[in-house]
VMD Tcl script that draws the C-alpha trace (Angstrom):
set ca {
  {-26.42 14.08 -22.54}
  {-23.76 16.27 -24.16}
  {-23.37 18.02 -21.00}
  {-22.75 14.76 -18.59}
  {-20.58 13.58 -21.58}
  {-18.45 16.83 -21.43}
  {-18.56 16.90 -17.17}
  {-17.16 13.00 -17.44}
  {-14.28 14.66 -19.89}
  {-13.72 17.10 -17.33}
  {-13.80 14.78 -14.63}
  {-11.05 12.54 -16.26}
  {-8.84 15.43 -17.14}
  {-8.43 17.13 -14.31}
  {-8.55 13.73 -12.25}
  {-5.40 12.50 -14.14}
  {-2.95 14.08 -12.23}
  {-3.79 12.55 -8.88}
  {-4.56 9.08 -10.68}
  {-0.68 9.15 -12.23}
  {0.79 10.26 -9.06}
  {-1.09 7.41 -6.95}
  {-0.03 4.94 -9.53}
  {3.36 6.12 -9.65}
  {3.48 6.34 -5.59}
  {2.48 2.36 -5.59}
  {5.50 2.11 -8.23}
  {7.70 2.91 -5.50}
  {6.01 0.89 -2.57}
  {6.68 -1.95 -4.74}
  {10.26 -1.12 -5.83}
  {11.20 -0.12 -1.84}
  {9.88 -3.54 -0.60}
  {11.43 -5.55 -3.60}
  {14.90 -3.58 -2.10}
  {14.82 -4.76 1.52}
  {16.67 -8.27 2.82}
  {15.94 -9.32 5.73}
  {18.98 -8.18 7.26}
  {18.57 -4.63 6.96}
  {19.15 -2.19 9.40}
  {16.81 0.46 8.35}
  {14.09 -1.64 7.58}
  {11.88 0.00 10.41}
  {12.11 3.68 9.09}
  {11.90 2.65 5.66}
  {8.34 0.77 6.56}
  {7.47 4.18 8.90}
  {8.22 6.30 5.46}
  {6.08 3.51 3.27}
  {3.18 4.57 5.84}
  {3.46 8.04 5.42}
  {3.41 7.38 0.98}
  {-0.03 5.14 1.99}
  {-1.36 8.10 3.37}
  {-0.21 10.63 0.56}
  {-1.88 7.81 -1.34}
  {-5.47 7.96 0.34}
  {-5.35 11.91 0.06}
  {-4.64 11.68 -3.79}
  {-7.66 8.80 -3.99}
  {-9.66 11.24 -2.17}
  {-9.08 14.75 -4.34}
  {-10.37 12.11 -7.27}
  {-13.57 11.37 -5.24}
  {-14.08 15.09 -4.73}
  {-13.43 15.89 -8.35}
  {-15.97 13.21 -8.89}
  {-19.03 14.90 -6.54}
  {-18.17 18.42 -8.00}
  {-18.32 17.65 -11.73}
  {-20.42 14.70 -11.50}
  {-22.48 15.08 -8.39}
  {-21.81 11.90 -7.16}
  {-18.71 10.46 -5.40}
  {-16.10 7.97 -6.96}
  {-16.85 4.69 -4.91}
  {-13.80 2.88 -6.13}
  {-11.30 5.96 -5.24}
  {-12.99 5.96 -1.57}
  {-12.57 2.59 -1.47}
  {-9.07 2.47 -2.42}
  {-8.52 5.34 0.22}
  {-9.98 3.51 2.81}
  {-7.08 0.69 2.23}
  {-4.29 2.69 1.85}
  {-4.48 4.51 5.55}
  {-5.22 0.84 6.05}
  {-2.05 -0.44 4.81}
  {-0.10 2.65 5.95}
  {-1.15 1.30 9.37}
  {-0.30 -2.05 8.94}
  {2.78 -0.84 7.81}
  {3.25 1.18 10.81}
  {2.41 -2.17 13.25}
  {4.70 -4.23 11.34}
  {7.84 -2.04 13.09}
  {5.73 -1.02 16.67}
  {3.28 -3.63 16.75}
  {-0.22 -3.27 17.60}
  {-0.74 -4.14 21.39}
  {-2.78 -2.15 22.88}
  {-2.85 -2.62 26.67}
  {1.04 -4.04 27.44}
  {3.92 -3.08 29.09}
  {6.60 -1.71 27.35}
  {9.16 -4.35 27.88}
  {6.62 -6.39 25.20}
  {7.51 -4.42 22.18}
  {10.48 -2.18 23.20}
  {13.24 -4.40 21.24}
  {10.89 -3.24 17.87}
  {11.36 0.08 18.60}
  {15.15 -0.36 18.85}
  {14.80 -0.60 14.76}
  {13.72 3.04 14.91}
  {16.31 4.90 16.85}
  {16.93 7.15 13.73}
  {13.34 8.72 13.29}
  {13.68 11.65 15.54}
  {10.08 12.11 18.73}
  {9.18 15.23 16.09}
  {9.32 12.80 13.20}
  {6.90 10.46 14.57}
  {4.46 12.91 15.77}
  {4.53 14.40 12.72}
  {3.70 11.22 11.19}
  {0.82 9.89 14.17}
  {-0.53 13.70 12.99}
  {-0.76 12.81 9.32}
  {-2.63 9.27 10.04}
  {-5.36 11.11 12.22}
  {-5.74 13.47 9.75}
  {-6.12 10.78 6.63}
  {-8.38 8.79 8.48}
  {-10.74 12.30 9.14}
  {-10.40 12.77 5.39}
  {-11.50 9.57 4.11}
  {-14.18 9.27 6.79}
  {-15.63 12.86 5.69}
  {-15.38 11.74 2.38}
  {-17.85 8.66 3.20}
  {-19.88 11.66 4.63}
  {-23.22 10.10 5.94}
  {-22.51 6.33 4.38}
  {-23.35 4.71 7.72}
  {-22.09 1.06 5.98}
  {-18.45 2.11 7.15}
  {-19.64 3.59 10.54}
  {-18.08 0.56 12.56}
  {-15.46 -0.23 10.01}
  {-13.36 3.49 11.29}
  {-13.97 2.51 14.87}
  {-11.64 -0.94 14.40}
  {-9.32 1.53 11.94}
  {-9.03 4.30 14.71}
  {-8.11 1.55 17.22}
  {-5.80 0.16 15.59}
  {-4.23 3.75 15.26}
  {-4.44 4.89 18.75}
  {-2.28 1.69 18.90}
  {0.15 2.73 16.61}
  {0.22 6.16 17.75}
  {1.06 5.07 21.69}
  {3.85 2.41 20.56}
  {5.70 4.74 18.47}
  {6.39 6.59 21.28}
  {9.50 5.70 23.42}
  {8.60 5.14 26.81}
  {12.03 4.32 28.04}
  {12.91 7.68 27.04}
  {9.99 9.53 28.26}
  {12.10 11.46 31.50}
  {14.64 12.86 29.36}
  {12.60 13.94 26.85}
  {9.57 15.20 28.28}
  {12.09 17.40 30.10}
  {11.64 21.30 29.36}
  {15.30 21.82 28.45}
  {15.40 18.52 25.62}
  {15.39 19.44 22.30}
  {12.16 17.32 21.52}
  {10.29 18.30 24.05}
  {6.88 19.77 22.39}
  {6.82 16.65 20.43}
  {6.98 14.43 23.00}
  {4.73 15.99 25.32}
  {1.62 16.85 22.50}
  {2.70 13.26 21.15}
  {1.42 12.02 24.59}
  {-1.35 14.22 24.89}
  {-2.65 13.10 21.52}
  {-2.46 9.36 22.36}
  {-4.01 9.81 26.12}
  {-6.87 11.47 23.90}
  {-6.92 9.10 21.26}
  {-6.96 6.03 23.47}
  {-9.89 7.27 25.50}
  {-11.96 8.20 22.28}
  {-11.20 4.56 20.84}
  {-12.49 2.92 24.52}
  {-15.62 4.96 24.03}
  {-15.90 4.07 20.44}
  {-15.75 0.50 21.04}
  {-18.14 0.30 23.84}
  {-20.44 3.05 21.39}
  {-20.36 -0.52 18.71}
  {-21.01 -2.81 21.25}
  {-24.21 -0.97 23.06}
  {-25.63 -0.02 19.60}
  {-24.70 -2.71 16.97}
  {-22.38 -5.76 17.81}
  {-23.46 -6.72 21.04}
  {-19.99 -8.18 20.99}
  {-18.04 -9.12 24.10}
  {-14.54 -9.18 22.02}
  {-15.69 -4.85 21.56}
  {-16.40 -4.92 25.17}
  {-13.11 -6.13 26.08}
  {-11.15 -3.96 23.55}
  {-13.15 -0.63 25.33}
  {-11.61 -2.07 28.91}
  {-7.87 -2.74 26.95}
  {-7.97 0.63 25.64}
  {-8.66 2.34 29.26}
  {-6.34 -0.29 30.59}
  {-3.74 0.87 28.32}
  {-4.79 4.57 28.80}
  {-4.28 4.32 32.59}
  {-0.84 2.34 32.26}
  {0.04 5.59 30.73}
  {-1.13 7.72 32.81}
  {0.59 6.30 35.83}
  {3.94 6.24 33.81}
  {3.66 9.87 32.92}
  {3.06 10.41 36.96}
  {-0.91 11.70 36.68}
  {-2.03 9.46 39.35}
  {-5.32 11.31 39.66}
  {-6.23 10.70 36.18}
  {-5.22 7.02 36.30}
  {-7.34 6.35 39.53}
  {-10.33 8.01 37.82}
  {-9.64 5.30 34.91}
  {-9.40 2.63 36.92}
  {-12.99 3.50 38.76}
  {-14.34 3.71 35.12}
  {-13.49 0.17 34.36}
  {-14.76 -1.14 37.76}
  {-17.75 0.09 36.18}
  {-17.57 -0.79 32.95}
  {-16.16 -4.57 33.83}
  {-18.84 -4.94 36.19}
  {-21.49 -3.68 32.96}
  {-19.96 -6.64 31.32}
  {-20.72 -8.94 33.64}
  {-24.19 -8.24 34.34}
  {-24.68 -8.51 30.09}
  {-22.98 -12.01 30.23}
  {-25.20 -13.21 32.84}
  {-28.09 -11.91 31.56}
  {-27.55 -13.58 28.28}
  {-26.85 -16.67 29.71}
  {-29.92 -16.09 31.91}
  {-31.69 -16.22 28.25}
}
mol new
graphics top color blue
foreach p $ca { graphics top sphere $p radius 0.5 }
foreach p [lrange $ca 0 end-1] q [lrange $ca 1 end] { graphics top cylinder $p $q radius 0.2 }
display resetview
């Protein structure tokens, strides 16, 4: 007993830091949203830097679960928790300025993006970097927790979302051009959001074939190749975005043998 009552002391000593700073970083979420008017010009990068402080936020929720399994043996369930909604929130955050569509043209969202002029191609890979990675740090943190299983294929969609509409596809030419100044960050930023939209197509058909039976996770597996090969034929690989568009043939025509089937039943 005296040892679990001097591992709990432990726990809570060394697990104040991180608990002040999180509480201190949702201190300033609140004071930076109580400071913006409608009318501000620099709304977008201020709600792009709130996402990157929700993510700082899950890591520092997450070093308080691990403190938890090492001196307690067991994880805190309230700190993963709260983790789980901050990368939440610092995606919402990120859709409020580049929305979430998935499979649209450009023209659909491109006025949003006009808010964002100031945050540099580097700066916004850097930041579609740091949401992969929080999501892979909460999710290892849930370790073999199958309850959220589903729950990080909807939060990894949403992100391959983000991650492709951050990107400015107007500006794609010029930048993606070996002599621009951001061109390694445009070109990985692509090549992380062509691989991020495929694995969230595969994810969502993985939910429907083994646990939703859902045709709305159908659908979102065929928007997220749809939007995968819009982007591929923008970028100019043709090859890639034919082999796409063979895999939804297939995969629509999967769907439709399901449908009648049920209705069959």
């Amino acid at each position: 007993m005296a040892t679990k009552s001097g591992n709990l002391a432990r726990y809570r000593a060394q697990a104040e830091p991180y608990k002040a700073a999180a509480e201190a970083t949702l201190r300033g979420e609140k004071d930076i949203l109580q400071s913006m008017r409608p009318d501000d010009s620099n709304a977008g990068a201020k709600k792009l830097a709130l996402a990157e402080e929700m993510l700082n936020l899950a890591s520092q929720y997450v070093a308080m679960s691990g403190i938890s399994q090492t001196l307690l043996k067991s994880k805190d369930e309230d700190a993963l928790n709260n983790a789980r909604k901050a990368v939440y929130k610092g995606i919402v955050y990120a859709e409020e300025v580049v929305t979430g569509l998935v499979d649209a043209t450009f023209s659909e969202y491109k006025e949003k993006l006009e808010a964002i002029e100031s945050v540099s191609p580097a700066q916004r890979y850097a930041l579609t970097q740091k949401m992969g990675l929080a999501i892979d740090l909460v999710a290892s943190s849930y370790a073999n927790n199958t309850k959220w299983k589903w729950t990080f294929v909807e939060l990894r969609g949403r992100f391959a979302a983000v991650a492709k509409n951050l990107v400015n596809l107007d500006q794609i030419g010029i930048n993606a051009d070996p002599r621009s100044p951001h061109y390694e960050s445009t070109v990985y930023h692509l090549r992380l959001v062509k691989k991020l939209l495929a694995l969230a197509a595969e994810r969502f058909r993985e939910k429907y074939e083994l646990s939703s039976k859902s045709v709305e996770d159908f659908n979102k597996s065929l928007q997220f190749l749809g939007s995968l090969r819009r982007l591929c034929v923008l970028t100019g690989d043709r090859d890639e975005a034919e082999t796409i568009k063979k895999k939804m043939d297939i995969w629509n025509s999967k769907l439709t043998a399901d449908i009648r089937s049920k209705a069959k039943k």
